[in-house]
VOPAGU-2260 file (C-alpha; in pm, 1 decimal, decimal comma):
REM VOPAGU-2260
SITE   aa  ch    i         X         Y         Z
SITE  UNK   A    0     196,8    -718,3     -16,8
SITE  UNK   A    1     120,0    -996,2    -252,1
SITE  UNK   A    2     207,1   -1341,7      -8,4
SITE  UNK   A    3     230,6   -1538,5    -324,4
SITE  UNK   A    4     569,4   -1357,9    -397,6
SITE  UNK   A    5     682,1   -1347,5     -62,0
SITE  UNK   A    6     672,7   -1713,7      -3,2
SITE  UNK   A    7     818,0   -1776,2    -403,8
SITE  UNK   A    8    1105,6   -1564,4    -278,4
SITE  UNK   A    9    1158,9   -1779,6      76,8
SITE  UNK   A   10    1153,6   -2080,9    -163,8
SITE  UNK   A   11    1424,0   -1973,2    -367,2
SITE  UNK   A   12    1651,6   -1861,1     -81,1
SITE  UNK   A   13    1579,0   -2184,3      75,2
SITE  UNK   A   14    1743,2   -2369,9    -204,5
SITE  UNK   A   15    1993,3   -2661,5    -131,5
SITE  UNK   A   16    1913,3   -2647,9     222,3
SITE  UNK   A   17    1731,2   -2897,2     460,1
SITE  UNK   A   18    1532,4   -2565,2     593,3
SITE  UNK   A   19    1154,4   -2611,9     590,3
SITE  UNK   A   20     907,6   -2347,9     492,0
SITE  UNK   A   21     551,5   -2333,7     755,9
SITE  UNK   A   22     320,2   -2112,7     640,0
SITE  UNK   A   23     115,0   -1913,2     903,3
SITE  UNK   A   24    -196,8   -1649,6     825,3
SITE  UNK   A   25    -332,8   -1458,3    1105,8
SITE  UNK   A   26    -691,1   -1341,3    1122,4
SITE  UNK   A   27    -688,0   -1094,5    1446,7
SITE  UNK   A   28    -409,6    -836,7    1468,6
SITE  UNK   A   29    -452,4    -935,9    1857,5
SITE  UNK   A   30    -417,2   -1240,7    1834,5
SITE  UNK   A   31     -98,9   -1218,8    2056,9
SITE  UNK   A   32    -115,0   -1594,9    2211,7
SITE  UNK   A   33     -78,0   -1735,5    1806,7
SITE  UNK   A   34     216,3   -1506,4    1768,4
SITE  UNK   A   35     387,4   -1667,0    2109,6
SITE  UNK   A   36     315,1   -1979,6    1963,5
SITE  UNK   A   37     459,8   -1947,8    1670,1
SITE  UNK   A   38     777,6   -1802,8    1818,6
SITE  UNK   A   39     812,0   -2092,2    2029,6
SITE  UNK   A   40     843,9   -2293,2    1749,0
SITE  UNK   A   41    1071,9   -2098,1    1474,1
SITE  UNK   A   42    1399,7   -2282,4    1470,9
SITE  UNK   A   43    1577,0   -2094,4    1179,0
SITE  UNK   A   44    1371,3   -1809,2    1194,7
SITE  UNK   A   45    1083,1   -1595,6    1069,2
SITE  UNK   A   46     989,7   -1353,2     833,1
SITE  UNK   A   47     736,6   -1128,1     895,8
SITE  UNK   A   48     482,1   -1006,2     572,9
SITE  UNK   A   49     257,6    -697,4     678,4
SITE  UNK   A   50     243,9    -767,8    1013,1
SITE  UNK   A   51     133,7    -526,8    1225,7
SITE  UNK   A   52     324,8    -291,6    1511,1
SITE  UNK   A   53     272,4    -470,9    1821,0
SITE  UNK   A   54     265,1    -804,4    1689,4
SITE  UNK   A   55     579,8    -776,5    1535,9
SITE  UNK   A   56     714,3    -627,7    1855,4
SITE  UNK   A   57     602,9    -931,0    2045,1
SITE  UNK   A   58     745,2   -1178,0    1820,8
SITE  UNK   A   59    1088,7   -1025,3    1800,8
SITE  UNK   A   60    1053,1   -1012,2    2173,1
SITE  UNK   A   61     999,8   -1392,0    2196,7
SITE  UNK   A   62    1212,6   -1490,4    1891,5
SITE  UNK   A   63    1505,3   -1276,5    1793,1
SITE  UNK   A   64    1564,7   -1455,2    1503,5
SITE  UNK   A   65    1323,0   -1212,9    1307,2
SITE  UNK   A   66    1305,0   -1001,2     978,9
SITE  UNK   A   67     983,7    -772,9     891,0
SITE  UNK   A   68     952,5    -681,8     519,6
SITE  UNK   A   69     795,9    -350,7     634,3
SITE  UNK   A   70     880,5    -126,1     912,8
SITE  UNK   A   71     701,1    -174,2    1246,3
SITE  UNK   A   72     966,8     -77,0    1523,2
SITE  UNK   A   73    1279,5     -18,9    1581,6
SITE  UNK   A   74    1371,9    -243,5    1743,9
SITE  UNK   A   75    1268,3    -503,1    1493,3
SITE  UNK   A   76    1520,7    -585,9    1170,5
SITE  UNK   A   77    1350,0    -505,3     857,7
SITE  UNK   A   78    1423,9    -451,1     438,0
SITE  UNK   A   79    1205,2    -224,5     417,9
SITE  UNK   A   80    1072,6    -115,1       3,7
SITE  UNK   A   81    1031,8     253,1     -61,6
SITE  UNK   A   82     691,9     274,6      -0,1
SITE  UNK   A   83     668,5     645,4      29,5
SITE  UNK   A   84     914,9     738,8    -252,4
SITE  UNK   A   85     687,9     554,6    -482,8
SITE  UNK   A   86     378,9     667,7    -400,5
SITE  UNK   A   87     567,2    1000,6    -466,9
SITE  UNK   A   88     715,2     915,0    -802,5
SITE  UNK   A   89     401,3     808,3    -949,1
SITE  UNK   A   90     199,8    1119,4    -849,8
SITE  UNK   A   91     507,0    1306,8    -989,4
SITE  UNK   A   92     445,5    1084,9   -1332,2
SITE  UNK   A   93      65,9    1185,6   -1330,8
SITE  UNK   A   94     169,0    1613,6   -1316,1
SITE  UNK   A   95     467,8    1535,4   -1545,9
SITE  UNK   A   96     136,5    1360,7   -1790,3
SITE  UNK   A   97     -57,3    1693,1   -1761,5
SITE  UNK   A   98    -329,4    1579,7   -1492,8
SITE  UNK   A   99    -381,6    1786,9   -1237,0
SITE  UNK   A  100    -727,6    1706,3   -1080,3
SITE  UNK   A  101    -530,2    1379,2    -874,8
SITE  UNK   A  102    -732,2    1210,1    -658,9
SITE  UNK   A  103    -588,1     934,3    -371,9
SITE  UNK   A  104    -749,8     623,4    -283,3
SITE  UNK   A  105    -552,3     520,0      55,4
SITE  UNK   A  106    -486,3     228,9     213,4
SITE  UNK   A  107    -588,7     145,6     585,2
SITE  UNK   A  108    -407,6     268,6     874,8
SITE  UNK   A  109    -289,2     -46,3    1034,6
SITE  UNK   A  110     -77,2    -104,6     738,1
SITE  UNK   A  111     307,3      54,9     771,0
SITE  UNK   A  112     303,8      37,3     361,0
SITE  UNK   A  113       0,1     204,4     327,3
SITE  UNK   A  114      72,1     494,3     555,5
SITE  UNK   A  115     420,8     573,9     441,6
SITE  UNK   A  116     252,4     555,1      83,9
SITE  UNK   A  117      28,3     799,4     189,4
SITE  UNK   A  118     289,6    1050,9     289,7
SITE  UNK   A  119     471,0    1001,4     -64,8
SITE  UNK   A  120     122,4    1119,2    -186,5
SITE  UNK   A  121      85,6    1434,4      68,0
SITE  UNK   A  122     438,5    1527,1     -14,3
SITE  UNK   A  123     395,0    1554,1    -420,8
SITE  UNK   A  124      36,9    1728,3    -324,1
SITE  UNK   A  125     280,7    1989,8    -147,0
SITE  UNK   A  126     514,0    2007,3    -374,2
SITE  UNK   A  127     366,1    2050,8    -682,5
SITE  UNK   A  128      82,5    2270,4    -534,0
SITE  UNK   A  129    -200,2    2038,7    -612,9
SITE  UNK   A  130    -562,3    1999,1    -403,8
SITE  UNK   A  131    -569,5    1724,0    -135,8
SITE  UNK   A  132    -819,8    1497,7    -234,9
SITE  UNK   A  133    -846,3    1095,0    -128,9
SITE  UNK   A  134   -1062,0     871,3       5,1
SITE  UNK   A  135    -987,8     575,9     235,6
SITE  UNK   A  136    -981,8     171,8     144,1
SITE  UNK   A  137    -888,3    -104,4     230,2
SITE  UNK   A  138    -644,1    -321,8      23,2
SITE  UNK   A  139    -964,7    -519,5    -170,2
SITE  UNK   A  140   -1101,4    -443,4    -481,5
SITE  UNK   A  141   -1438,9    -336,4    -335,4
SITE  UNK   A  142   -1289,0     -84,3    -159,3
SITE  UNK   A  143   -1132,8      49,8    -454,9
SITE  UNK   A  144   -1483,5      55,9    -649,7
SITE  UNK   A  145   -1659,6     244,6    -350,0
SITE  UNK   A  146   -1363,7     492,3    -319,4
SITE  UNK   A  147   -1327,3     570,3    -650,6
SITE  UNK   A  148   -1732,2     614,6    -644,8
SITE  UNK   A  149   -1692,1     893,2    -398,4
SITE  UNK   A  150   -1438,7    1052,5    -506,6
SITE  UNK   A  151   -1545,0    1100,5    -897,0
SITE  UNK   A  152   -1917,1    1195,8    -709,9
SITE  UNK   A  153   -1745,7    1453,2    -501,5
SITE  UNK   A  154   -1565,8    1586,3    -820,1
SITE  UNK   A  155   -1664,5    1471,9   -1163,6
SITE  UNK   A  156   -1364,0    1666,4   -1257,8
SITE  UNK   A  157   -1121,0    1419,6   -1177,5
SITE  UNK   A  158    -865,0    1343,4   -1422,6
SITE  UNK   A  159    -643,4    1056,3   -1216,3
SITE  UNK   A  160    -597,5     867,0    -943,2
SITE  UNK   A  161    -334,8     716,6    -744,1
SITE  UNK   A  162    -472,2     384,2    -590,4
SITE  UNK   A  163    -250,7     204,5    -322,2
SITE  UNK   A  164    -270,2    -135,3    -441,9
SITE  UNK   A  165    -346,8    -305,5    -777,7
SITE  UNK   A  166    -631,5    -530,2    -626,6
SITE  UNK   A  167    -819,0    -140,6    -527,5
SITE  UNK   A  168    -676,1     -21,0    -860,1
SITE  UNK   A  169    -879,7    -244,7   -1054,7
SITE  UNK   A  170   -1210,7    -173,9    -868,8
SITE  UNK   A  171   -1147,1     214,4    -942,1
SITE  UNK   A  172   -1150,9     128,6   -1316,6
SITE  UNK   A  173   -1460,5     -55,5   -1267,9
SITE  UNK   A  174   -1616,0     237,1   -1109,7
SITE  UNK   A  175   -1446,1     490,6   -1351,8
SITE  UNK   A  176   -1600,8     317,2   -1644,3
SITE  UNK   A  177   -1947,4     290,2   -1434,9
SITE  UNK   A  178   -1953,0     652,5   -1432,6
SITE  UNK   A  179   -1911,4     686,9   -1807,0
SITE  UNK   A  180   -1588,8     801,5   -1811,0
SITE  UNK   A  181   -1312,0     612,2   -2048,9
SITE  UNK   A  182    -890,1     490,1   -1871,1
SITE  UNK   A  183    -715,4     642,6   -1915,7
SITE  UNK   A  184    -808,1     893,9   -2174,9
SITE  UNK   A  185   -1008,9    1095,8   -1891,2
SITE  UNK   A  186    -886,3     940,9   -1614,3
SITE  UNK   A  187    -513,9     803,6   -1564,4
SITE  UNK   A  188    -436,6     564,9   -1329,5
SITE  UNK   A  189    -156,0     412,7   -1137,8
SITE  UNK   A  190    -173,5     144,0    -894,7
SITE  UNK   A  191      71,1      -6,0    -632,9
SITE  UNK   A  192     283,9    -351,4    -611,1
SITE  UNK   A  193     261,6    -498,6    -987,5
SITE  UNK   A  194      63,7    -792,4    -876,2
SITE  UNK   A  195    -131,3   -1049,1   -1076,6
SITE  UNK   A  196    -445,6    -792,7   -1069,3
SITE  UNK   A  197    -250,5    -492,5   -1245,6
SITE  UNK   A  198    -146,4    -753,9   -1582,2
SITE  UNK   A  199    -521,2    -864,2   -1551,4
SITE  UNK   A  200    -701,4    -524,7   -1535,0
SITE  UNK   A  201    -859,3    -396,7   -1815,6
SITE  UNK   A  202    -678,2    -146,6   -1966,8
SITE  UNK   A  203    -333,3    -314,3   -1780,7
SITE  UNK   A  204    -224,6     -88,5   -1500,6
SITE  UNK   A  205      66,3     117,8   -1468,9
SITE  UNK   A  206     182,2      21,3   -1078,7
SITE  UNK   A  207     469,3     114,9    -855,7
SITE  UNK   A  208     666,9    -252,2    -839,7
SITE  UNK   A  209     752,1    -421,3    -471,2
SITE  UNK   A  210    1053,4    -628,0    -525,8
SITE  UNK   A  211     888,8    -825,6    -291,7
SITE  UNK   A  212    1097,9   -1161,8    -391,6
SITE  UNK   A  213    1398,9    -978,4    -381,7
SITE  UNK   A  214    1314,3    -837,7     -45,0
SITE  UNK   A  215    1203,9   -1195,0      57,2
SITE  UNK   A  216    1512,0   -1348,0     -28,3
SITE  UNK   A  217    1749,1   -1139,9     159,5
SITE  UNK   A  218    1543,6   -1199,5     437,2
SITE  UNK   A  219    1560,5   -1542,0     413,8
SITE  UNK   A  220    1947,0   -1533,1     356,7
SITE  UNK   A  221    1988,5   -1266,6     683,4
SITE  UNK   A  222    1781,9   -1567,2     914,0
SITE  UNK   A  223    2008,4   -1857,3     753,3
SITE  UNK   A  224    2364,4   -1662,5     808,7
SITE  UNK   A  225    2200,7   -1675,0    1160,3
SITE  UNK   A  226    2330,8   -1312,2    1255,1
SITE  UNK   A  227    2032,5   -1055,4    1220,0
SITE  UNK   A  228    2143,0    -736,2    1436,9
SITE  UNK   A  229    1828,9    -598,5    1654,0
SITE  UNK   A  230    1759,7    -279,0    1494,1
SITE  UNK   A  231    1934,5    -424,4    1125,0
SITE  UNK   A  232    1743,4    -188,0     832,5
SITE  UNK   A  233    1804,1    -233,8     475,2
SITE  UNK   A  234    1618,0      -0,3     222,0
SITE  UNK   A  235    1504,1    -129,4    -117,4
SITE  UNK   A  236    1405,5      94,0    -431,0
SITE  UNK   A  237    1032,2      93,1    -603,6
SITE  UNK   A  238     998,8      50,1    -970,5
SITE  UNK   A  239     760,2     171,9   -1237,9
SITE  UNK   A  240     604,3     -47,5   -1484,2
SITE  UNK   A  241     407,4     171,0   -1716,9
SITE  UNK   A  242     127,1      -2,4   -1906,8
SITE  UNK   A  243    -219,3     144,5   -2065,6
SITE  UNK   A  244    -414,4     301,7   -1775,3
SITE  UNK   A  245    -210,4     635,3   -1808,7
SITE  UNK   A  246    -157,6     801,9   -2117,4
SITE  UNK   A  247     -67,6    1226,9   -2149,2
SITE  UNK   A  248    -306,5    1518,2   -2201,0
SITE  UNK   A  249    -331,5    1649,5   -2514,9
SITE  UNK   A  250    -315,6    2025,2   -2529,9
């Protein structure tokens, strides 16, 4: 999830109000004394961006004035974005193009929005019969590039790829192109959130869209009204934005 977009959305729900925004990045995923800390200290509220399982679990223990934009528990409120229907719809887009050789670069496994993106993918591999083929990475362009390595050196034959964020999206083109081959004329390519890196990629990518600002500002408004429900879940649709790294194959 692209923070940028999750704080512009806070910001605009915070509007006319003398509510103050802090800012707070955690390094460790156990670091559970920061998280009691911070709880301690949330007056309005908090919203919670990728944070995992237990750590959200401890927080809404502590502070109950709490939103996740991704689902950890259920006992924490959440808006949660279609993560797996997306992933879904834009392997669905890449069989509807003609490509049937998809490849999967995942995200990692302590992410909620990677997983359940992962599912959308093993569903439409199911579904429309194709082989199971991914590789694991881990939300940085690097891992994209090493991924995407693999994968094309396991089977040259690969004619796309669904990538799980933009940011690994755009180190798979890298390492597409390395290999000789041309995006998306022999391989298509769709990415995940319509971030900065999928307008900036070279061909643009076609990505699944978070309406991460949306989904930020409904969080925001839910902490303000001062009534969020233990157990409150809102779903929120994915978009596609198609741009040059997909195009059809021409029979």
């Amino acid at each position: 999830m692209t923070y940028s977009r999750v704080l512009a959305g806070v910001i605009s729900a915070l509007e006319g109000t003398d509510v103050q925004v802090r800012v707070r990045a955690l390094s460790r995923s156990d670091d559970l004394e920061a998280v009691d800390a911070i709880a301690a200290h949330a007056t309005v509220g908090a919203v919670l961006a990728d944070v995992p399982l237990a750590m959200a679990v401890r927080f809404q223990r502590r502070c109950r004035r709490v939103v996740s934009l991704a689902a950890t528990s259920s006992s924490v409120p959440a808006i949660e974005a279609d993560n797996e229907g997306g992933a879904f719809a834009a392997v669905e887009y890449l069989y509807r193009s003609g490509r049937r050789r998809i490849a999967a670069v995942h995200g990692p496994d302590h992410s909620a929005d990677a997983r359940a993106r992962q599912q959308g993918v093993l569903r439409a591999v199911r579904e429309f019969g194709l082989p199971e083929f991914s590789c694991g990475g881990d939300f940085r362009r690097e891992g994209g590039h090493r991924a995407a390595h693999r994968l094309l050196t396991a089977d040259p034959e690969v004619d796309a790829m669904f990538v799980a964020c933009d940011l690994m999206a755009a180190g798979a083109v890298q390492a597409i192109t390395e290999r000789g081959h041309k995006v998306p004329d022999d391989v298509s390519l769709v990415g995940f959130d319509d971030s900065v890196a999928a307008v900036c990629a070279n061909p643009p990518l076609m990505t699944m869209r978070m309406p991460v600002e949306e989904m930020a500002v409904a969080a925001t408004r839910l902490l303000l009204d001062g009534n969020v429900l233990s157990q409150y879940r809102k779903g929120v649709a994915v978009g596609m934005v198609v741009r040059g790294s997909t195009v059809p194959v021409e029979h």
